[in-house]
N, C-alpha and C positions, 0 to 999 in steps of 0.2 A: 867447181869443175865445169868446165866449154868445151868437151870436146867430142864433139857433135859426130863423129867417125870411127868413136871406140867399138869395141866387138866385144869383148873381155876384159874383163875388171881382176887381175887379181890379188887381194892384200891378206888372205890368208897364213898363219902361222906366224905372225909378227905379237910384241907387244903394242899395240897402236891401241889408244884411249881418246873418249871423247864423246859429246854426245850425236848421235847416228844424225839425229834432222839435220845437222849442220849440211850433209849431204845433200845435194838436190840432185834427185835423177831424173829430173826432166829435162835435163840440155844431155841427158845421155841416148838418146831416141835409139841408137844401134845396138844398143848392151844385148848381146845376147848369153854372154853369161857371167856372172859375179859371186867371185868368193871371198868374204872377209869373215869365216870362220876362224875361231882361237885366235879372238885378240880378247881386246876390255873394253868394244863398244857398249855405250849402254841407251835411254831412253829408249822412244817406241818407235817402232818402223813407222821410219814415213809414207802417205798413202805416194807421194812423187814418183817411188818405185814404178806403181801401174802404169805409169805413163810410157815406161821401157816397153814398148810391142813387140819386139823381139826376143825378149827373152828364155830362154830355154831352162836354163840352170840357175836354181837361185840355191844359194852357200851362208845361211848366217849362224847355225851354228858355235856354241861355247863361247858365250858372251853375256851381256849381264841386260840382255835386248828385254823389254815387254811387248807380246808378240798378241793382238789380234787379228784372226782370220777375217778379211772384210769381203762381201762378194765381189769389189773390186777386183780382186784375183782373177777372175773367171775372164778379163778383157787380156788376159796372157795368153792368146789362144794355145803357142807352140812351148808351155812350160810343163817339163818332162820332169825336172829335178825337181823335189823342192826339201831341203833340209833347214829347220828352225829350232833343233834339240835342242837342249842343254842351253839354254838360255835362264832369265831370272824367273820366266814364269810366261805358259799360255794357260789362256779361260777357254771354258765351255767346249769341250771335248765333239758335245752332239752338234752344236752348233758347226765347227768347222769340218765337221766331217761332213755334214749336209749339202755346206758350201764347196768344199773341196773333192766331192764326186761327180763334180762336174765339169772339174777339169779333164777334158775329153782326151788331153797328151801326156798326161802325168802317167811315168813309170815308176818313181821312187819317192817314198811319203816317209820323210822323220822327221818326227814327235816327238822322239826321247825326252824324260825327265820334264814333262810336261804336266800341265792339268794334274795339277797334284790335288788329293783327293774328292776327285768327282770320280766316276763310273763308265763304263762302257755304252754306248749308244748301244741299247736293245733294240728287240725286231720290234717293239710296238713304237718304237720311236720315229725306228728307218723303216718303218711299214710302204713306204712306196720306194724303194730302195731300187735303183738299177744302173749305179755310176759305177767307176771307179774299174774302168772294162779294159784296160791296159795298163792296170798298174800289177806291177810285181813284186813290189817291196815295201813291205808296210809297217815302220819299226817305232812302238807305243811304247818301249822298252822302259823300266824304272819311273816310271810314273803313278805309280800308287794308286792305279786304276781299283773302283771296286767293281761289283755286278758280274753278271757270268758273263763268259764266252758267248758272243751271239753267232747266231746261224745263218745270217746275213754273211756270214764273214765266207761262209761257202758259195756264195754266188759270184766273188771273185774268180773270174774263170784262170785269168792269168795270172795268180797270182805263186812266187814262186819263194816269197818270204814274208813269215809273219812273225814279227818279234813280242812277245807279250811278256818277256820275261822280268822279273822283278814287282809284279804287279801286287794286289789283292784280290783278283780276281777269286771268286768263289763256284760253287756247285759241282756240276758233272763234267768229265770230259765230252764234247758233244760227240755225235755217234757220226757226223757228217765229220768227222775228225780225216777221212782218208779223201776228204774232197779241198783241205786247207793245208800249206803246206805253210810249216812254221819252224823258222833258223835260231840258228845261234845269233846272238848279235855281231860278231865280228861276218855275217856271210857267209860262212864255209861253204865253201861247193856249189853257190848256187846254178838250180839247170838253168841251163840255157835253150830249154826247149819249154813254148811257152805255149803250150798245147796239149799237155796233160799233165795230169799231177803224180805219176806212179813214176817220177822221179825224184822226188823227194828224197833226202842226204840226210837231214837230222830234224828230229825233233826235241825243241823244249820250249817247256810247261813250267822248269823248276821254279822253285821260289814263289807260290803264287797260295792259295786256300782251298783247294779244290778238291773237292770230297768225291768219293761215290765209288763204284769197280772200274778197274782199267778196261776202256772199251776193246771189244772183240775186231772191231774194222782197224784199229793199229795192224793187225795181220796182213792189212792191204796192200801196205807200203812195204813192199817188196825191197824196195831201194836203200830203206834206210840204214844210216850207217853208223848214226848214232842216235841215241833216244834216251833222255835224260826227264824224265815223271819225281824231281827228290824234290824234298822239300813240301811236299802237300800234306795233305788229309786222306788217301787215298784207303779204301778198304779192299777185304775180300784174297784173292791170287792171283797170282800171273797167269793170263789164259795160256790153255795148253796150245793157242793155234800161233803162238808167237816160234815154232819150232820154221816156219816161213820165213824169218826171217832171217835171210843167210849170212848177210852182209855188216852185219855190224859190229864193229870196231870199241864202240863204245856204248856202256849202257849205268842207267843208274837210277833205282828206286829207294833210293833211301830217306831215311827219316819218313817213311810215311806209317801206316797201319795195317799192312799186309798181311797173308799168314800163308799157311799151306807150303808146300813144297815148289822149288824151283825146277821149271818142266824138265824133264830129262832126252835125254838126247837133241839138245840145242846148244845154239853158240852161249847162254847163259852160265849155264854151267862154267865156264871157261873164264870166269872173271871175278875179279879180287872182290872178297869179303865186304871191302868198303861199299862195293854198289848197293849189297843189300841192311844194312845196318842199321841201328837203332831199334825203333820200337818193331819192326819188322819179324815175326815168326813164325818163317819159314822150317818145315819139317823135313824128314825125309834125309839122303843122302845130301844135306842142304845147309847152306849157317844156319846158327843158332846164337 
């Protein structure tokens, strides 16, 4: 490829096979954005890319790539996107997240199906932690993450999605839970107001090891409109201050370890038997 005036690259949704080096993006100097997600690239990204200064969106997702993060990324100054899921595999989870908080334009971070079993960057990791200041979307989704939830993850101020689902994540729900706002992986509803978090749409946790009581600041999030806790370790009852929460359409705690009565006078009451199910026992005018 010579074609020193391109803007846009896009070979997305195609069967196209081959390996990626063959690529040179260094006669692409203008690329400012490339998508060649869902084909059957494969070998390791080439460093060539960084030579693209332009670049905003980079698209490599569902492909059979070996992906790692090099600080050479960080010479992208104006790169906003960056999607590398579901590829054959990325390393070192803490590592690129250290490097990739410092891309100071990044709004949208997927990692899907990545970093398969390593861990979560904890706070003694990211102990001088203070990147990652406009990003909004942050999707680690099915990657067999272990370690708990870090509390780093609250100091994202803008952040307005965090996908953790399908992990191993283990311990407590963290109590800074009403300062992180965490989607579905398809995005549903996300705000578009990126200046507080008491807008918040949906929350899930499902699928993941997480023990401990359902924290009392979920009451926070006024907004939400679905909240999906199934799949865990979870003990204890549903706080009585979840009657706050007006708007929700959907909910579901099951298969955890619950007990007690389901609050009365809330929208809970109002919903099919399946949300609360399994080893779940709940008393009162409530499944059983």
């Amino acid at each position: 490829m010579n074609c020193t005036n391109l803007v846009e690259l896009r070979m997305g949704f195609n069967n196209l096979e081959g390996h990626i080096s063959m690529l040179n993006f260094s006669k692409l100097g203008q690329l400012s954005k490339l998508d060649m997600r869902k084909n059957n690239f494969c070998g390791i990204l080439p460093r060539s890319l960084y030579s693209c200064k332009s670049l905003k969106a980079i698209r490599l997702s569902y492909n059979n790539l070996e992906v790692q993060i090099h600080p050479e990324i960080l010479s992208l100054k104006y790169l906003s996107f960056l999607s590398l899921g579901w590829n054959k595999r990325l390393t070192n989870v803490t590592g690129a997240m250290k490097i990739l908080m410092d891309c100071k334009c990044l709004v949208v971070l997927s990692l899907a199906s990545s970093f398969l079993g390593e861990e979560l960057p904890n706070d003694v990791e990211m102990v001088d932690f203070n990147g990652f200041q406009n990003l909004r979307i942050l999707d680690l989704s099915s990657c067999n993450l272990g370690g708990k939830i870090p509390s780093w993850l609250s100091k994202l101020k803008k952040l307005r999605v965090l996908d953790l689902n399908h992990n191993i994540t283990t311990g407590s729900i963290p109590t800074q839970v009403d300062r992180i706002s965490i989607e579905l992986p398809i995005y549903y509803r996300p705000s578009v107001d990126c200046n507080t978090f008491t807008l918040l749409k949906v929350l899930d946790l499902s699928n993941n090891n997480l023990s401990g009581n359902i924290p009392d600041q979920l009451s926070y999030l006024k907004d939400v409109e679905a909240l999906d806790l199934s799949m865990n370790h979870l003990s204890g009852k549903i706080q009585a201050s979840t009657a706050s929460l007006h708007f929700l359409s959907s909910f579901n705690v099951s298969y955890n370890n619950l007990q007690g009565p389901i609050p009365s006078s809330t929208q809970l009451q109002s919903f099919d038997a399946s949300a609360f199910e399994w080893k779940i026992k709940f008393c009162g005018a409530t499944y059983t």
